[in-house]
N, CA, C and O of each residue as an XYZ file, in Angstrom:
504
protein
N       0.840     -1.186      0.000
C       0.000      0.000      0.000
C       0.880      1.243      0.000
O       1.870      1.447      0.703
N       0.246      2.167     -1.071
C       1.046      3.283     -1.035
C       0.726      4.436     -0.227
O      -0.088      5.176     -0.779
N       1.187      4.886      1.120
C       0.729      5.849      2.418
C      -0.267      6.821      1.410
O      -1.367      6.883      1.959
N      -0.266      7.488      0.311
C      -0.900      7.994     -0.239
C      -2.460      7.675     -0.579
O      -3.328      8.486     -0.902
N      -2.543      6.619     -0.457
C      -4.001      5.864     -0.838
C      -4.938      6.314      0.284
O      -6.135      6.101      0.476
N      -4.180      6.880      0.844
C      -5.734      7.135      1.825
C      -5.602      6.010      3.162
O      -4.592      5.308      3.219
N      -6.708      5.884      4.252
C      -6.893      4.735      5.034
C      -7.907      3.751      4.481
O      -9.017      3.999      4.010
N      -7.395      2.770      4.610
C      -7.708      1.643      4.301
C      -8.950      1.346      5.267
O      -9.045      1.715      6.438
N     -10.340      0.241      4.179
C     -11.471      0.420      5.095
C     -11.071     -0.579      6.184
O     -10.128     -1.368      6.239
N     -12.302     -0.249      7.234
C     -11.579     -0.923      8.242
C     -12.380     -2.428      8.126
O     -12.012     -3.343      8.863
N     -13.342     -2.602      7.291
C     -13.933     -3.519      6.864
C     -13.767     -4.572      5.870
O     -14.510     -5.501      5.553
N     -12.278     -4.103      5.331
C     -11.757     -4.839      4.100
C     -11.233     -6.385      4.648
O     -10.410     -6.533      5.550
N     -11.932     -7.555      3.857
C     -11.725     -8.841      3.819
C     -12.394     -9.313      4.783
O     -12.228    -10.487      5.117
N     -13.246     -8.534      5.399
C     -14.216     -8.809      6.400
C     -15.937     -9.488      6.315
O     -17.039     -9.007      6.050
N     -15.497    -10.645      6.642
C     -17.011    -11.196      5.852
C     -18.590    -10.545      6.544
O     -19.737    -10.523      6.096
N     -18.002    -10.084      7.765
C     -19.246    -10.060      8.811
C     -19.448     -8.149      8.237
O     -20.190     -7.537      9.006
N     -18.904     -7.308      7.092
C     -19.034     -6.092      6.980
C     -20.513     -5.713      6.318
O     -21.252     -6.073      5.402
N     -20.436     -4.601      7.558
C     -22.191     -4.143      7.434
C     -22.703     -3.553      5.829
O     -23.833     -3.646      5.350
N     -21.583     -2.986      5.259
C     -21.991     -2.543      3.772
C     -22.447     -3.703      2.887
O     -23.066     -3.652      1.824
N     -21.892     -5.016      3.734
C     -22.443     -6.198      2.403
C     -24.225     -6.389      2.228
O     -24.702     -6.967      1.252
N     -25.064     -5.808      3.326
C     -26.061     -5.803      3.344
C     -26.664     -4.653      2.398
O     -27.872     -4.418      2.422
N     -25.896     -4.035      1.672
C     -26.445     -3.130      0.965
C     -26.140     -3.554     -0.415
O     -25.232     -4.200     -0.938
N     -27.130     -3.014     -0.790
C     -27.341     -3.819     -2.792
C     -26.308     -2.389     -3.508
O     -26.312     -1.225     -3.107
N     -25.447     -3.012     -4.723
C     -24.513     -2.370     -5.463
C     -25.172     -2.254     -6.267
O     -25.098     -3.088     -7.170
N     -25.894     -1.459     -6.337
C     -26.655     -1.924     -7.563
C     -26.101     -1.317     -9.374
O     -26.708     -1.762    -10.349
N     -25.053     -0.413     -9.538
C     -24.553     -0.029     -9.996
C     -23.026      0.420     -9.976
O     -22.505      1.504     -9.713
N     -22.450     -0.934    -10.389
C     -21.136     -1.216    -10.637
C     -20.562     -0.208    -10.889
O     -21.404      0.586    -11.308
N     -18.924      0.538    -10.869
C     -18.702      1.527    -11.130
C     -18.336      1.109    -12.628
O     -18.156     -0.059    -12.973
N     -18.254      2.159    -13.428
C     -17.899      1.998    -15.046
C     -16.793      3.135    -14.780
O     -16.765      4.112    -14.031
N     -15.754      2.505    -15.858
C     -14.865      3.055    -16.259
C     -14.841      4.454    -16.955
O     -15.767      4.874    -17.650
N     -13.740      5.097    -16.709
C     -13.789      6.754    -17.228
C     -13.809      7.035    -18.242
O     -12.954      6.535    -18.972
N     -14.638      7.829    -18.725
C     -14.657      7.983    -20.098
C     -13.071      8.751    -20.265
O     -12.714      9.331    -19.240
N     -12.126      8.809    -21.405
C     -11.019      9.496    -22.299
C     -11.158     10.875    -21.251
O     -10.410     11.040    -20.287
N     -12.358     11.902    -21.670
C     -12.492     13.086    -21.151
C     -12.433     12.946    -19.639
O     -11.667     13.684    -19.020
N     -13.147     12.098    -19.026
C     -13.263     12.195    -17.494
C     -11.875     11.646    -17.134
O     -11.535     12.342    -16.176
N     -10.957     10.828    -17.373
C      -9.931     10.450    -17.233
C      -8.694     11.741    -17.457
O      -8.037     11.934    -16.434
N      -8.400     12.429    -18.394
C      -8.384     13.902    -18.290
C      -8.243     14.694    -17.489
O      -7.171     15.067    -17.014
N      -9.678     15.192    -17.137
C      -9.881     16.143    -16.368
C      -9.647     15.920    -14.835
O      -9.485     16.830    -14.021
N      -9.655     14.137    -14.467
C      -9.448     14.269    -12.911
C      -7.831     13.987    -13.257
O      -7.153     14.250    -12.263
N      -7.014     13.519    -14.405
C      -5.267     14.041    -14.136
C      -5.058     15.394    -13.819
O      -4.182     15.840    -13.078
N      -6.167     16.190    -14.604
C      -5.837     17.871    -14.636
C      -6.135     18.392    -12.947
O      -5.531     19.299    -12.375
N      -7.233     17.536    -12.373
C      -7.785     17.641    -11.128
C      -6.539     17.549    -10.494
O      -6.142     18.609    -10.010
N      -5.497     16.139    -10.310
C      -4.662     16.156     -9.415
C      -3.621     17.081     -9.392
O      -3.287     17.606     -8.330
N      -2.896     17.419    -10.783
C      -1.965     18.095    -11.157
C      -2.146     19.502    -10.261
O      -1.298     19.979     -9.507
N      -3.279     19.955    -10.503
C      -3.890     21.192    -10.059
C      -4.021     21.000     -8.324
O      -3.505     21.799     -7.543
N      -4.647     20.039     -7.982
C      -4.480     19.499     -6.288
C      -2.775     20.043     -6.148
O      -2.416     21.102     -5.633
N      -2.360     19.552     -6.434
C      -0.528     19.580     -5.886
C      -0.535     21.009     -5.774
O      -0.458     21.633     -4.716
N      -0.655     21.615     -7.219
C      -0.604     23.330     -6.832
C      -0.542     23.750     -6.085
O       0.409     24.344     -5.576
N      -2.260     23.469     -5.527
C      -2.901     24.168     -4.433
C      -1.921     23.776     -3.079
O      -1.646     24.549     -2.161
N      -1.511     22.474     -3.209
C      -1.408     22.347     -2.053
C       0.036     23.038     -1.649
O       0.050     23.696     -0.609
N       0.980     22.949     -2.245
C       2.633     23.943     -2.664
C       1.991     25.229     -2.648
O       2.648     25.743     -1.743
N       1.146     26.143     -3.018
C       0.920     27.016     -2.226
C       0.380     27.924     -1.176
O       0.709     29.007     -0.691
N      -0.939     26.729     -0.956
C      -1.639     27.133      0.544
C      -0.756     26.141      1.752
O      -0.536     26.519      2.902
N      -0.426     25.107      1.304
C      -0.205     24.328      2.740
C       0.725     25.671      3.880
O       0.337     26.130      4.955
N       1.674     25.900      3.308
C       2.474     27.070      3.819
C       1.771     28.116      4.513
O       2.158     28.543      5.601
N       0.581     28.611      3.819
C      -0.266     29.389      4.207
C      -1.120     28.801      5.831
O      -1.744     29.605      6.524
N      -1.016     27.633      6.128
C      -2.043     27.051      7.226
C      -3.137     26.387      6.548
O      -3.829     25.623      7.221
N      -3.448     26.586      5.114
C      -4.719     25.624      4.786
C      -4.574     24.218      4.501
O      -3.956     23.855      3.501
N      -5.146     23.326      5.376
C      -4.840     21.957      5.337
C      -6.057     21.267      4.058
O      -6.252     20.057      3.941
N      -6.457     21.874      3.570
C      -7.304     20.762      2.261
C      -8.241     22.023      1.943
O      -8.197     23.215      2.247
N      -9.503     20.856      0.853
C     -10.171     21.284      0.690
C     -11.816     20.867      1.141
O     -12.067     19.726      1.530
N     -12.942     21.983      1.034
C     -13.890     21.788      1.372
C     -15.082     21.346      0.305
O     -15.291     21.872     -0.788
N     -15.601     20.560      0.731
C     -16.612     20.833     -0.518
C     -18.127     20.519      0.351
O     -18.201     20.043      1.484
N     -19.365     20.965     -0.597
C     -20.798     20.580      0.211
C     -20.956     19.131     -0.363
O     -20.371     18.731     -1.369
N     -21.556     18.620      0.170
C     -22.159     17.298     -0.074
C     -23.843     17.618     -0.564
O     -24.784     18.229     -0.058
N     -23.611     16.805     -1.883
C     -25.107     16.539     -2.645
C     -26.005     15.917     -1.970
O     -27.228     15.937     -2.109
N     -25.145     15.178     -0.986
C     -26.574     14.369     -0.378
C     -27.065     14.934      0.714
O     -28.275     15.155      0.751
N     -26.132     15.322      1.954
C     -26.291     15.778      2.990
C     -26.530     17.506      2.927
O     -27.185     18.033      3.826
N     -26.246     17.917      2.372
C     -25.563     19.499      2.424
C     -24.731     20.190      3.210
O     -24.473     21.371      3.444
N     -24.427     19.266      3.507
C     -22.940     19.456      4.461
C     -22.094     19.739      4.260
O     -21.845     19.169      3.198
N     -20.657     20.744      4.725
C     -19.291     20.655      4.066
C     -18.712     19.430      4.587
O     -19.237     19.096      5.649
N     -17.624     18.508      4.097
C     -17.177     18.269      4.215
C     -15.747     18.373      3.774
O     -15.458     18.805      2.658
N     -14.637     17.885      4.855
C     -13.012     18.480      4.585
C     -12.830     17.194      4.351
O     -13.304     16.141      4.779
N     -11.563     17.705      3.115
C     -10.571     16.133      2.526
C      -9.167     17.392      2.581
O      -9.089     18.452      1.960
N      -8.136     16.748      3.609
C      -7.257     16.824      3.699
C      -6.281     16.795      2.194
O      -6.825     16.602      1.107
N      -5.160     16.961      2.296
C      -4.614     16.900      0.794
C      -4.651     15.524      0.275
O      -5.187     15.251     -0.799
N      -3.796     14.223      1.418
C      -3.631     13.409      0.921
C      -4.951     12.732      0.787
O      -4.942     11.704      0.111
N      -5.919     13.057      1.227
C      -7.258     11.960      1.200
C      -8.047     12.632     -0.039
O      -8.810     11.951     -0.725
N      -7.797     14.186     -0.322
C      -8.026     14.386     -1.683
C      -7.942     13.882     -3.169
O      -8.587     13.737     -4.207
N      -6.457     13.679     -2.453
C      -5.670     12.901     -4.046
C      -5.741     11.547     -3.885
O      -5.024     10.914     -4.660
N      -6.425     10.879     -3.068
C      -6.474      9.712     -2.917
C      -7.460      9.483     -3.078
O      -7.645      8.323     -2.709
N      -8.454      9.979     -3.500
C     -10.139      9.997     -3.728
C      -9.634     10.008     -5.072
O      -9.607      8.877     -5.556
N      -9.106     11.188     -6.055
C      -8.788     11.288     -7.290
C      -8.137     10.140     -7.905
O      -8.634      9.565     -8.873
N      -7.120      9.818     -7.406
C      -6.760      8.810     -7.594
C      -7.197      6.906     -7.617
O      -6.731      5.957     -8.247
N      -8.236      7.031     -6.649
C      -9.140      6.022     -6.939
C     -10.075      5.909     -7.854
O     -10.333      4.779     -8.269
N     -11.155      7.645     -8.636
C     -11.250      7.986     -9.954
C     -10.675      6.684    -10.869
O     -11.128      5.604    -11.250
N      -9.450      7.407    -10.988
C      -8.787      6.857    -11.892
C      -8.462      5.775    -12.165
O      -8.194      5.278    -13.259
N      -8.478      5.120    -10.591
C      -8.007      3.850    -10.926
C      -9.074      2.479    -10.992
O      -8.891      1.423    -11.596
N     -10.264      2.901    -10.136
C     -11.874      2.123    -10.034
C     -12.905      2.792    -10.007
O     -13.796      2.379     -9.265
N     -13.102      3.810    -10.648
C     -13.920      4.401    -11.154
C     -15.221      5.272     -9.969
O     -16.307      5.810    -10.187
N     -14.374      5.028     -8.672
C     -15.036      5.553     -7.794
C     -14.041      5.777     -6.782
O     -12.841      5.514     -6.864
N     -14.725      6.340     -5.721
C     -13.949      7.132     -4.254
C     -13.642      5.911     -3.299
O     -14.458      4.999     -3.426
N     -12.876      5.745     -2.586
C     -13.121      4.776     -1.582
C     -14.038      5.417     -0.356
O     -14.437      6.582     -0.342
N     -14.280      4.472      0.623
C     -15.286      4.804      1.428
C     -14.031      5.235      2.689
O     -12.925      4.744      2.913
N     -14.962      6.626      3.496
C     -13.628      7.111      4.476
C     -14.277      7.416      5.854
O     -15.362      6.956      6.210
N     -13.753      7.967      6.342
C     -14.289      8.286      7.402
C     -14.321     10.170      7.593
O     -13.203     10.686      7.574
N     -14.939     10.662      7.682
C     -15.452     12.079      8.339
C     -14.083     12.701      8.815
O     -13.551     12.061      9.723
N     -13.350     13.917      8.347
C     -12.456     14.533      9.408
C     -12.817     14.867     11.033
O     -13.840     15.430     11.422
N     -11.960     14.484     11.683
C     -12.444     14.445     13.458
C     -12.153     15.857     13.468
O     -11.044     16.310     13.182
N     -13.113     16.523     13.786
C     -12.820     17.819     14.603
C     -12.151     18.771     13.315
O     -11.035     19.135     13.686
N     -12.336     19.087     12.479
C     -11.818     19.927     11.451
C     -11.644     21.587     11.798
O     -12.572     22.266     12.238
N     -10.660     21.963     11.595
C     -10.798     23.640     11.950
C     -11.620     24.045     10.067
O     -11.146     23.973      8.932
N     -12.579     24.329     10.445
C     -13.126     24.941      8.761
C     -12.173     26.034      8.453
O     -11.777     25.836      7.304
N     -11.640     27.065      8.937
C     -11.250     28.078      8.409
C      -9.880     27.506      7.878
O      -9.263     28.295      7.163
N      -9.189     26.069      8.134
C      -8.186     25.620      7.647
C      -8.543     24.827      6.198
O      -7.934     23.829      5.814
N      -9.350     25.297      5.671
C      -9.906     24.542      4.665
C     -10.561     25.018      3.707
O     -11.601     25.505      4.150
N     -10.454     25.161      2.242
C     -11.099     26.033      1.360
C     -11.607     25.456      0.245
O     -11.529     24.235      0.105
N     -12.084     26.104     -0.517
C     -12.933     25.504     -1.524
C     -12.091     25.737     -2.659
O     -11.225     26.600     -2.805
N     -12.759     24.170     -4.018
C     -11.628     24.050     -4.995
C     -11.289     25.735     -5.884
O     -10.273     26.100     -6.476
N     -12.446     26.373     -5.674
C     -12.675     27.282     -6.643
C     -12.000     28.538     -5.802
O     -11.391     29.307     -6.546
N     -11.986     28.864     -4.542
C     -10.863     29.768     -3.742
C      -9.651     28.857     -4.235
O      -9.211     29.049     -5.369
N      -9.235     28.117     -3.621
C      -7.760     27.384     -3.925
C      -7.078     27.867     -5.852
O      -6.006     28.368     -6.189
N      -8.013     27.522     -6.505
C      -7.569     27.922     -8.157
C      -7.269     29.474     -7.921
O      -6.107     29.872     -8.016
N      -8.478     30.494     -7.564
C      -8.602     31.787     -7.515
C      -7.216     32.486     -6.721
O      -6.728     33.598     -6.924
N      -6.764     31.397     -5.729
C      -5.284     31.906     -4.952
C      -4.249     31.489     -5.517
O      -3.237     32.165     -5.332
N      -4.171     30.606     -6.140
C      -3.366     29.872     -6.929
C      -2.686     30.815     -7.778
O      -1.598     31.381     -7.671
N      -3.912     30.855     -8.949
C      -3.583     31.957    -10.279
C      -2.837     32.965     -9.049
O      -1.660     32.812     -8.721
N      -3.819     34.096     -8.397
C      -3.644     34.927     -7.770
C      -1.895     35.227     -8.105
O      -1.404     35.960     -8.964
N      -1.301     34.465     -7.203
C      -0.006     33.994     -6.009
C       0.908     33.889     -7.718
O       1.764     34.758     -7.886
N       0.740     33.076     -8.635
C       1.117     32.958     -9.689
C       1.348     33.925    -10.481
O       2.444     34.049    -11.027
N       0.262     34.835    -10.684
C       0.323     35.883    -11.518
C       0.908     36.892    -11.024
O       1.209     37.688    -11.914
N       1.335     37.365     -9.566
C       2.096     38.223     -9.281
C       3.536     37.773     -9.212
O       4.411     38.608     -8.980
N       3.828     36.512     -9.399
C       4.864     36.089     -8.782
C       6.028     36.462    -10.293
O       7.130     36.981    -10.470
N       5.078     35.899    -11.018
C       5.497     36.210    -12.622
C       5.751     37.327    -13.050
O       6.312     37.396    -14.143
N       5.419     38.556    -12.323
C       5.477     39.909    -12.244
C       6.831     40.211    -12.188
O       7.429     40.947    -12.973
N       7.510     39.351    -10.800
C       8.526     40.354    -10.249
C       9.598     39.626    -10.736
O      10.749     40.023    -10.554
């Protein structure tokens, strides 16, 4: 296992695991050319962010949840380890909730790009 992958479920190879009671009912399918793409462009762009906020104090990013409407925080590496499962099975692995998250350590993909360029475009200046 590569430390990058994220944590491992804690249910893996486990016959007695409570998710087996739930119907799959839709296998993940493979990425289309374009979607395969855009989440390389996703990670490439993750690293960015993270080379120039981590320094700053921001530990990941935030996003709302479709189902819940909730924010939820993905740290850098559990970011790219979501992306990276994308890519590699056509879905996220299953994780667990950040314990105790400081929100203000945490921003959204579309601040992170917006600071990014930002930080970039002046930097190119001088």
């Amino acid at each position: 296992m590569n430390l990058d992958d994220g944590p491992l479920d804690p249910f893996l190879d486990d016959p007695s695991d409570p998710a087996s009671l739930l119907d799959d009912n839709e296998p993940a399918q493979p990425l289309s050319d374009d979607e395969r793409t855009d989440v390389l462009a996703d990670l490439a762009e993750l690293a960015e962010f993270r080379i120039t906020l981590d320094p700053q104090g921001i530990d990941g990013i935030t996003v709302e949840c479709a189902d819940c409407g909730e924010q939820h925080f993905f740290g850098w590496d559990l970011m790219a380890a979501n992306l990276r499962a994308l890519l590699g099975e056509g879905r996220t692995h299953v994780h667990e909730p950040a314990f105790a998250p400081e929100p203000d350590a945490y921003v959204t993909w579309d601040y992170a790009r917006g600071y990014t360029d930002a930080v970039d475009t002046l930097t190119k200046r001088r």
